[in-house]
N, C-alpha and C positions, 0 to 999 in steps of 0.2 A: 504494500500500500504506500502512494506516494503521501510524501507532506499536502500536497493540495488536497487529496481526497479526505483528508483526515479535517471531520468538522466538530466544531465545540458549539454546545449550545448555549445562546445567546438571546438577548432580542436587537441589539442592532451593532454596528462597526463602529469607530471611533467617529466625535464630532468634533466639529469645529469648539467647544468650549473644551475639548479634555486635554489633561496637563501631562508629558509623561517626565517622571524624577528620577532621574538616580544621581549617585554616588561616586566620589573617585579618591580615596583617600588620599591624604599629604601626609609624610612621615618627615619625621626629625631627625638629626644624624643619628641619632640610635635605634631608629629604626621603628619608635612608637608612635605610634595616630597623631598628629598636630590637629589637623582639621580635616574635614570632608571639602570637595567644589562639588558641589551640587547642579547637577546638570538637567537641563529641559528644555524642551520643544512641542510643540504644539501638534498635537496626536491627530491633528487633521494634515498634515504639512511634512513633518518628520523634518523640517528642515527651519534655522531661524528666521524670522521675519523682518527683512530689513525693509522696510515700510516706515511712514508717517507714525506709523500706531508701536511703536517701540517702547513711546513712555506705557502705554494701555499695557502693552504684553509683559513687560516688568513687573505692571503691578498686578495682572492675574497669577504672575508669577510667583510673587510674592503673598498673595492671599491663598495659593493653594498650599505653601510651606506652613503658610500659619493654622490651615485649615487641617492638615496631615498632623504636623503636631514637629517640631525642631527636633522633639527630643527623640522622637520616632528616627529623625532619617541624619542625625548626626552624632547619636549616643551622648549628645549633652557638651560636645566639644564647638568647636571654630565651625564656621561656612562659609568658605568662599562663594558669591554669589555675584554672577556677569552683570553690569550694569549697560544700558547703552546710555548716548551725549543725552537726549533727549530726557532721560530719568535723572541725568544729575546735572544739568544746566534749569531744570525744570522745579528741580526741588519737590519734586513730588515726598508725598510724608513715606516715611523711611520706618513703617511700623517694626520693626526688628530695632532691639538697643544696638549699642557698639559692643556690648562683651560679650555676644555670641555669630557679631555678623563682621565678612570681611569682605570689603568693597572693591569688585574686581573692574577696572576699565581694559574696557576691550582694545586690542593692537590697532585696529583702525580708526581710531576716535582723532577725529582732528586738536590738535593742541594749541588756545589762544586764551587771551585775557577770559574770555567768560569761563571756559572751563576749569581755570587754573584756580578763579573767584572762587567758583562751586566746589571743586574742590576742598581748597583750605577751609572754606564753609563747615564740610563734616570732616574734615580733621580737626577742626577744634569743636567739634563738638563728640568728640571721642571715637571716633571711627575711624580703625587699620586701614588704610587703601595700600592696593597692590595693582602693578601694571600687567597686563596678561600679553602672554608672546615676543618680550622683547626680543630683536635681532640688530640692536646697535644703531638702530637710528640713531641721527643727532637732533629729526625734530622730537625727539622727546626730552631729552636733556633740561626742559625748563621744570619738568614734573619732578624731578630726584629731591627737590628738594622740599616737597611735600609728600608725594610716599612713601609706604613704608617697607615695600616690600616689592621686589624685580622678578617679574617670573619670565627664566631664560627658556625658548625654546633648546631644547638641545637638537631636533633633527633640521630646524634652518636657520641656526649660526652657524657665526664662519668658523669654526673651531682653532683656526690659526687665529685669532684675533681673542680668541676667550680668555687667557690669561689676564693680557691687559686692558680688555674690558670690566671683566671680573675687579679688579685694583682699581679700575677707577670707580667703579660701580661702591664700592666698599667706603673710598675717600669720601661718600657723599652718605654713610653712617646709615642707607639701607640693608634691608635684610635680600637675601639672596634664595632663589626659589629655582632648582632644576626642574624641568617639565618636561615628560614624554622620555622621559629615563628607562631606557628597555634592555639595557643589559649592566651586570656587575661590574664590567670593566667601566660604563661611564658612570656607574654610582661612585665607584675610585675615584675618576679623575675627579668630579664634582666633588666630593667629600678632601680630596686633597688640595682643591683652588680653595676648598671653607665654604661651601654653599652653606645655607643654614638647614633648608627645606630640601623634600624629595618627593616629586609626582611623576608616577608612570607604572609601567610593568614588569620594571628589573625585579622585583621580587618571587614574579611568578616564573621567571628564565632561572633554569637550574645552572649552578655555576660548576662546569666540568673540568677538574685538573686531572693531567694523566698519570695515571698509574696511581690516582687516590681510591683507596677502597673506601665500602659502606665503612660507618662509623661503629661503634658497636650497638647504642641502642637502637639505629637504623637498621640492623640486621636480626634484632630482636623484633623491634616493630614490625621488618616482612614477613616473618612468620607467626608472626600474630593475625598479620591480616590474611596471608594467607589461610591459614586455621580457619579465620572467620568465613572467609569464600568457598571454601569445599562444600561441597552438599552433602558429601558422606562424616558431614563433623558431628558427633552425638555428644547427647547432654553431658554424660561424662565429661569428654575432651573440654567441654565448653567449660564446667564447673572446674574442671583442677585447674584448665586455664586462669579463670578469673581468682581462682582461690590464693593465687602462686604471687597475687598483686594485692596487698592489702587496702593501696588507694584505690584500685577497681573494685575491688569489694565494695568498700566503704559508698563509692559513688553510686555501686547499681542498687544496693539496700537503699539509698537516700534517695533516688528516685523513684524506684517503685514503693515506697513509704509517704511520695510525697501528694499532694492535692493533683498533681496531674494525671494520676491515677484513680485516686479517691476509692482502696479497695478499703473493705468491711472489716478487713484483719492484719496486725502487723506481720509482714515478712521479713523474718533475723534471720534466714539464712542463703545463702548460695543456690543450692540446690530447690529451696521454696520459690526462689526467686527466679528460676527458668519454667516452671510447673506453673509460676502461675503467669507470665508473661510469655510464656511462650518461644518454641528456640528462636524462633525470625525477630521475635521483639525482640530477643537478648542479642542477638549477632548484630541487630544495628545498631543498638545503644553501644555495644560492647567495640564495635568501629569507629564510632563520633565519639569514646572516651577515649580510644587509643590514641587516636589524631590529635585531640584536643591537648595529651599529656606530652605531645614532644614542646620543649620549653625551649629550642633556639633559632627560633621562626617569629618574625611579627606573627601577635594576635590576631592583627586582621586578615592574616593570610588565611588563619584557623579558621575564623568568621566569615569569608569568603563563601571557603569549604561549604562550610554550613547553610549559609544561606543558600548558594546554589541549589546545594542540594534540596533545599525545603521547593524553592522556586521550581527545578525539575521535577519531583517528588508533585506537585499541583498541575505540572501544567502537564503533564503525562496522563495524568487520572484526568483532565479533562477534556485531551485529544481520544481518549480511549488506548491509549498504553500501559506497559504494564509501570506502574508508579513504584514500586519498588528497584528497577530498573534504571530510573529516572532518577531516583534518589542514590543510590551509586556511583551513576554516571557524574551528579553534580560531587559529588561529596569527593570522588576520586578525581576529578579533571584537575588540579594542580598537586595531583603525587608526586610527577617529577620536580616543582620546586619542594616540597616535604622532603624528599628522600634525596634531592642532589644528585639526579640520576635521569639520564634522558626517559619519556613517558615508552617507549619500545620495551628497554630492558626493564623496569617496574612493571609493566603491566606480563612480562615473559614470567614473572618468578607467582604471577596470580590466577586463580582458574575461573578466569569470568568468560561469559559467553561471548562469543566471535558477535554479537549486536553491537553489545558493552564496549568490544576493544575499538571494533569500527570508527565508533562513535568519537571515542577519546581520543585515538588518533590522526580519525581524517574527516571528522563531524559528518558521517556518512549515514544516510539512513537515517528514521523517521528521528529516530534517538539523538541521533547526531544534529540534525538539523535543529531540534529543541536546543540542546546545548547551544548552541552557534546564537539563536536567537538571544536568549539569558546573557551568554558575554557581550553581544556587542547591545543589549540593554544596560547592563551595569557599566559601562563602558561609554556610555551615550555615543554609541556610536549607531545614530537614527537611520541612514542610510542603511545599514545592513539587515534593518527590521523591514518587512514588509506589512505594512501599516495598512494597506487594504484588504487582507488577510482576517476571519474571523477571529483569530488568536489577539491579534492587537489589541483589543477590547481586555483581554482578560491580564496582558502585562502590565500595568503601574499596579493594581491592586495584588493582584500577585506577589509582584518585588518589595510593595512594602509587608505586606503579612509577612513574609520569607523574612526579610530583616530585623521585624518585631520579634518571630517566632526563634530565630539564631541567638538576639540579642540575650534571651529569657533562658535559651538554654545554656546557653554558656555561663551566664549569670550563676544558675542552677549548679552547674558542675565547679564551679572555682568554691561553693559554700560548702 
């Protein structure tokens, strides 16, 4: 069955009023969440509106974050959020305070007295501004000394010229923002010019040196997971396994004891606790704790995981696939960054089905093509969604439950 014959039910496709949100995290040189940019486009369009009506689309913009809830789609941290001239020449009301919003002007904004006004406007009245896309213009140079923060493209600078852009960039007591960061070797160079920030998907690129083998607990975790993927794995295996880890103990009594279960009786033991959730409940809890427990990964790579996963795990169940599938598929799509290990050789040492491997490696197949959709939504990358498509309807609400539903569980697992 192709992806087009596959319908979801609905009562109608995206309209001209629907918002779509996602997310792109910013890290810190140590590699933990700074803030989110929060990304959107208009679900009739999939593309931005460079029109008259730019200050209007800002602000539906802005009313549907408020409407979703900040605390939903940025875990309580930073938002970079695109402004166009028209929303900050205009002074339109700026319902977001300054200590959760970060005022992004977009690379092609013309720069003159008015907007420079507008500017210093909400810089003194307490609002981060950061420039998006710089590649070294000099008509930007009147701005440095009112933002506060330079976000380099890195794939259209000149890279001969980064160093001492970077020094001058610094003498003017900005902060420094790499973007579009896709591999570790430019997370290095950045990190050794002193960026401050890191946006992109160097951390889902696995960093391969030769002749470096798995780590040790990385060689314990493939057999763990593998254990969990066999279909001939019985309760046994399952219980010594988890028994052999007292923090997995610990975690799977505290969930099945918790309100999200809501059973009639406490379960104190191991073996109570496959009997009464059942082997497929335990083998997937018993994977999203394994994952969760390696400790030298950004968190949000963990949360990625997860989220995906919930996000494929729905929209599977409501193409008519198999949703357990779906939930694999998300949960496993960035093993290769987990494990530091190109996704071929990780997924050779696991016994999932030729759908499953399809899918992860070459987004093949109905499975595959769900996955495909999920990243390049989280990703806002709107062009590779097919927005006339019955599924379109069902992604922003989707993506944020999924992110709700990751947030809650991870939550759950660190207590």
């Amino acid at each position: 069955m192709n992806m087009a014959e596959t319908s979801i039910p609905q009562e109608a496709g995206p309209s001209v009023g629907d918002i779509f949100v996602a997310r792109q995290p910013i890290f810190d040189a140590g590699l933990s969440v700074y803030a989110y940019e929060l990304l959107y486009r208009s679900g009739a369009t999939g593309v931005a509106n460079v029109t008259d009506g730019n200050a209007a689309t800002s602000q539906v913009m802005i009313n549907a974050f408020l409407g979703i809830g900040m605390e939903t789609l940025t875990d309580n941290r930073l938002s970079f959020i695109n402004l166009t001239r028209e929303f900050i020449v205009g002074q339109l009301p700026m319902p977001l305070p300054p200590e959760v919003v970060v005022l992004e002007i977009l690379e092609d904004i013309e720069v003159d007295e008015e907007l420079l006004s507008a500017l210093k406007a909400f810089s003194q009245r307490g609002y981060t501004i950061a420039l998006d896309d710089y590649v070294f213009e000099d008509d930007k140079t009147p701005l440095f000394d009112i933002i506060d923060i330079v976000k380099i493209d890195l794939m259209e600078c000149d890279r001969e010229r980064l160093e001492d852009e970077v020094e001058r960039l610094k003498s003017h007591g900005v902060k420094l923002l790499a973007e579009k960061v896709e591999t570790q070797e430019e997370f290095e160079l950045c990190k050794a010019l002193g960026f401050d920030y890191y946006q992109g998907y160097f951390f889902s690129k696995p960093k391969i040196l030769s002749g470096q083998s798995l780590k040790d607990n990385r060689v314990s975790l493939m057999k763990i997971l593998a254990t969990l993927q066999d279909p001939n794995c019985d309760v046994s295996e399952l219980e010594l396994l988890i028994k052999q880890d007292v923090s997995i103990s610990y975690k799977i009594l505290r969930i099945i004891n918790s309100a999200f279960y809501n059973l009639q009786r406490e379960i104190n033991s191991v073996k109570q606790a496959i009997v009464a959730l059942g082997l497929k409940t335990i083998r997937e809890w018993l994977t999203v704790i394994t994952l969760t427990d390696i400790d030298d990964k950004p968190p949000e790579l963990i949360l990625a995981c997860l989220q995906r996963a919930r996000m494929l795990q729905t929209l599977s169940k409501a193409a008519g696939l198999n949703e357990d599938a779906g939930f694999t598929a998300g949960l496993f799509s960035s093993l290769d960054a987990l494990m530091d290990q190109p996704m071929d050789e990780v997924l050779g040492a696991l016994p999932l089905t030729e759908e499953l491997k399809e899918a992860l490696l070459k987004r093949e197949g109905n499975l595959g093509t769900l996955l495909q959709t999920a990243m390049n939504y989280e990703r806002g990358d709107w062009q590779g969604i097919d927005l006339a498509s019955p599924m379109s309807a069902e992604l922003n609400e989707c993506y944020l439950e999924s992110l709700s539903w990751a947030s809650e569980l991870v939550s759950r697992l660190k207590t």
